[in-house]
C-alpha positions as CSV (number, residue, x, y, z in Angstrom):
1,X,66.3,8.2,198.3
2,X,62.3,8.5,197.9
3,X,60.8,11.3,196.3
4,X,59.5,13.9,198.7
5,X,56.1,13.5,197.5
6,X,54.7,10.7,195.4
7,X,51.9,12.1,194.2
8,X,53.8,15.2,193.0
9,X,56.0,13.3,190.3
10,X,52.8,11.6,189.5
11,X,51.6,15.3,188.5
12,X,54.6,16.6,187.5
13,X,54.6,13.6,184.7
14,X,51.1,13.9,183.9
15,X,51.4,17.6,183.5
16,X,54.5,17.2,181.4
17,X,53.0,14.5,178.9
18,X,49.7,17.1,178.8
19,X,52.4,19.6,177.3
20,X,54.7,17.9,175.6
21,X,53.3,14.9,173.7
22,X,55.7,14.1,171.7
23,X,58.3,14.7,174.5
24,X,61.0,17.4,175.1
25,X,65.1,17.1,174.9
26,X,67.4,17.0,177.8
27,X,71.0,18.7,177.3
28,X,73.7,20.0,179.0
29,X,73.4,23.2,176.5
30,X,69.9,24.0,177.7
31,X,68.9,27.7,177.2
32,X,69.8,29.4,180.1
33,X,68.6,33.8,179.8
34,X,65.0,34.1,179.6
35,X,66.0,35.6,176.2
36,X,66.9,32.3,175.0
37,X,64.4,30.5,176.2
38,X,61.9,32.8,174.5
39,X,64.0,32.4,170.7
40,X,64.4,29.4,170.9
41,X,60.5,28.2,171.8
42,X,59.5,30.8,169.6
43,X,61.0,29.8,166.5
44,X,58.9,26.5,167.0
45,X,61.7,24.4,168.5
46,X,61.5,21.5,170.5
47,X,61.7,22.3,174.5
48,X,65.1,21.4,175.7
49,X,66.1,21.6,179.5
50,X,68.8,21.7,181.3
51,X,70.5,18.1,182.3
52,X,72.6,18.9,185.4
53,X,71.8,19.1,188.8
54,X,69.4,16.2,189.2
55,X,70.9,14.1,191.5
56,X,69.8,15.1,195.1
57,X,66.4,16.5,193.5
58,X,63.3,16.2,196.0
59,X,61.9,14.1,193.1
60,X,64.7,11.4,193.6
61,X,64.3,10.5,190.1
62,X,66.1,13.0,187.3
63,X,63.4,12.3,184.8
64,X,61.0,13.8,186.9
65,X,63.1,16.5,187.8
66,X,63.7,17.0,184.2
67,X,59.9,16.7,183.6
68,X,59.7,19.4,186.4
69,X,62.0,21.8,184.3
70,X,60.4,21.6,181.1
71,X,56.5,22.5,182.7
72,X,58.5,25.1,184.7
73,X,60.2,26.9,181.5
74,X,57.0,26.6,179.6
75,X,55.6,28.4,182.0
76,X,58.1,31.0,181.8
77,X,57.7,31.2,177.9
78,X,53.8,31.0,177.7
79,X,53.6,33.4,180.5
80,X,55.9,35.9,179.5
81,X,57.4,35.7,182.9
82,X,61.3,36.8,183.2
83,X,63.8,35.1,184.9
84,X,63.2,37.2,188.1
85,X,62.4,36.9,191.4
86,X,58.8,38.7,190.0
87,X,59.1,36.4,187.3
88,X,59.8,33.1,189.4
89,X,56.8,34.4,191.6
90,X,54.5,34.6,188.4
91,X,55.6,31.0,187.0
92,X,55.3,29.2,190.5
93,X,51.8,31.0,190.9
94,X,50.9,29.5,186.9
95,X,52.1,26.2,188.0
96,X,49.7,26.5,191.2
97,X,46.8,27.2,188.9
98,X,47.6,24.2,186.9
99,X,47.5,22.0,189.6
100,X,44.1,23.5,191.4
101,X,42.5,23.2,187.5
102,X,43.6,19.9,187.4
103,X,43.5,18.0,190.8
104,X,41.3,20.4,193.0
105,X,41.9,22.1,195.9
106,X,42.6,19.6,198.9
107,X,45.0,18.4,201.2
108,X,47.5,16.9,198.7
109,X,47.5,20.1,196.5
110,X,48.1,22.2,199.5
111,X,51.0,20.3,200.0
112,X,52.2,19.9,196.3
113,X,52.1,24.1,195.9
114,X,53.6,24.8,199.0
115,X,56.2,22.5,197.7
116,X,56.8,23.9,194.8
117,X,56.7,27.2,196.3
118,X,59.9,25.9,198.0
119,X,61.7,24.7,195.7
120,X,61.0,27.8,193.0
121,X,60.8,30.9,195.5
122,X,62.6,29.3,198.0
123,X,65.3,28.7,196.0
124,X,65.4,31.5,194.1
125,X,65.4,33.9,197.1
126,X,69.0,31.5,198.4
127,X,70.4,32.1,195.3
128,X,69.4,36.4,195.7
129,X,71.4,35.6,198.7
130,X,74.3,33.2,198.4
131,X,75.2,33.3,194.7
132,X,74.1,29.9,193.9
133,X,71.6,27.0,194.2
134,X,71.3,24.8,197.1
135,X,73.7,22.1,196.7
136,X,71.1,19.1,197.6
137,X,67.9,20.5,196.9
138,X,66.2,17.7,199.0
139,X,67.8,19.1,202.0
140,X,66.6,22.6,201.5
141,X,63.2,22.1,200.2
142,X,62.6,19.8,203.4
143,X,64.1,22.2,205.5
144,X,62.0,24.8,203.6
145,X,58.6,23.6,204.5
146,X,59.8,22.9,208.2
147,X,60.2,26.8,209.0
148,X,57.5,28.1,206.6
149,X,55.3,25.3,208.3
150,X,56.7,26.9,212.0
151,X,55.6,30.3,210.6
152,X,52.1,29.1,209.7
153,X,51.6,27.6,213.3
154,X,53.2,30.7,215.0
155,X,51.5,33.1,213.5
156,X,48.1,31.6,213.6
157,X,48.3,31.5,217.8
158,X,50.0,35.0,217.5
């Protein structure tokens, strides 16, 4: 499988090495409230994410993914941002700024937000719904940006 976007991993890694110099861990006991999150970076602990659920990732590449993870919980942490659909919302809009500071505001950044914007509020709004995650995020995040890019069109000859 190829990553969805190249330059995304790219950014996602550079982003990740930015924050995390000396690296982060990867576990299958990652914090998993908000509430841990926060007590455990607090305390001055090395970031840990969660190991799982890498395999059908749009990044086709679990370190990335993992990568991916650790800049999103940071967010969360540095941001104060809840695991909530307000919160998600908050930490996909911090992770936008990031990427505008860093890369500018063209084409490819456009596309690497919108991205993201499926994959955290996208997501999160399925799970508000089903219960769960998308079982191969790949699928949905492509299937995401189909209808939201549908919605774009139809509404701009509306």
């Amino acid at each position: 499988m190829q990553p969805l976007d190249t330059g995304l991993n790219v950014a996602i890694m550079h982003i990740a090495t930015k924050l995390f110099p000396t690296g982060f861990d990867v576990s299958p006991n990652a914090p998993n409230t908000f509430e841990e999150l926060k007590a455990h970076l607090d305390t001055g602990k090395r970031m840990v994410v969660f190991s799982g659920g890498s395999d059908a990732s749009i990044y086709a590449d679990p370190e990335v993914n993992w990568c991916f993870r650790a800049w999103h919980d940071w967010c969360h942490w540095r941001g104060n941002h809840p695991l909530s659909l307000a919160g998600e919302c908050a930490t996909c809009a911090m992770q936008a700024q990031h990427l505008l500071t860093l890369y500018g505001n063209g084409p490819s950044v456009r596309r690497w937000i919108a991205i993201l914007h499926a994959e955290i509020i996208g997501q999160a709004d399925f799970y508000r719904d089903h219960g769960h995650f998308p079982d191969n995020q790949y699928e949905f995040v492509t299937r995401y940006l189909s209808v939201q890019s549908r919605r774009v069109q139809t509404h701009l000859y509306l």
